[in-house]
C-alpha positions, 0 to 999 in steps of 0.5 A: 500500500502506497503511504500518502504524501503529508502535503498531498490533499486527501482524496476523499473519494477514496478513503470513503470507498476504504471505509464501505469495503472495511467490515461493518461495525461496530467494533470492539476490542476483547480480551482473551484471558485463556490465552492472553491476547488482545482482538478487535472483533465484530459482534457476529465474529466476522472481524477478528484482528490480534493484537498479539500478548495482553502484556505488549502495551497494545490498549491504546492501539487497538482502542484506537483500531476498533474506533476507527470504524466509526470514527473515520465515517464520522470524520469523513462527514464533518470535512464534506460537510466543512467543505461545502461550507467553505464552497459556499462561503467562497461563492458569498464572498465579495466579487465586486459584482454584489454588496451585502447589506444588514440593515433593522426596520429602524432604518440603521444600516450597513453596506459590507462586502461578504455575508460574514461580514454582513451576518456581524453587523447585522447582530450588531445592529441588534445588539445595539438596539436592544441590548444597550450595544453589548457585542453578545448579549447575555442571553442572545442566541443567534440564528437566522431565518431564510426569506425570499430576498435575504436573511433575517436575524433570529433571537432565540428563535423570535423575529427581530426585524434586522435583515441581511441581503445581498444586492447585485452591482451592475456594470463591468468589474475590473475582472471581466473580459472587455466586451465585445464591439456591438454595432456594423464591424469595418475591417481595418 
């Protein structure tokens, strides 16, 4: 088996399909007294992987083993999940083609360049208003309730009238190509 790189990026793909060949779980690790061994095994008996003499130090490592069955999916579920996170975060982010706004029914508002930015300000202006300007109140949970055109901050679950959106900005950014001619083309 070729050992990954330490730099190289984890192919995801193909430590998921390691994971669905592995045994199914759970497992466990059992201690044979008559013949002082250690095993990692299934319940059924389908997996049975020794680790050798009771007395050569190997708890942690078949702790660590009979974890893994578990442990690896969970993991695996957590980086797809903070990946796609991060993809979307990435695609909110400021690309000079839209602004983020937060901004209260009040009227207080605030222009910002991504939604993290705009998701801050937006409790801010919350905070403010209703908790005396603390920058996370006692008592505040936060949460967020999609509409139509945005984001509306929640209170511990309660509506509280301050909204985050992002608008579009026309015209062309630094970053496009320049247009094309419109209009009858003469050859030079």
């Amino acid at each position: 088996m070729t050992q990954p790189q330490p730099d190289a990026p984890l192919d995801l793909d193909a430590i998921q399909a390691r994971a669905e060949a592995a045994t199914p779980g759970p497992w466990h690790v059992e201690e044979d007294r008559r013949d002082y061994t250690r095993w990692v095994a299934t319940l059924d008996g389908t997996l049975g992987i020794n680790f050798g003499y009771l007395g050569n130090r190997t708890e942690g490592d078949a702790a660590f083993v009979a974890a893994a069955r578990t442990d690896v999916e969970a993991l695996l579920a957590r980086v797809r999940e903070l990946e796609a996170e991060l993809a979307r975060a990435n695609r909110s982010s400021y690309s000079g083609r839209h602004v983020w706004e937060a901004w209260a029914e009040e009227g207080d508002h605030t222009l910002c360049t991504t939604e993290a930015d705009a998701k801050a300000a937006a409790i801010q202006i919350w905070s403010e208003s209703e908790y005396d300007g603390s920058d996370r109140p006692k008592g505040f949970i936060p949460g967020w309730h999609e509409t139509a055109w945005g984001l509306e901050l929640l209170d511990d679950g309660e509506h509280t009238g301050v909204f985050v959106a992002r608008h579009d900005v026309f015209g062309r950014d630094a970053t496009d190509p320049e247009p094309a001619p419109s209009g009858p083309q003469t050859a030079a």
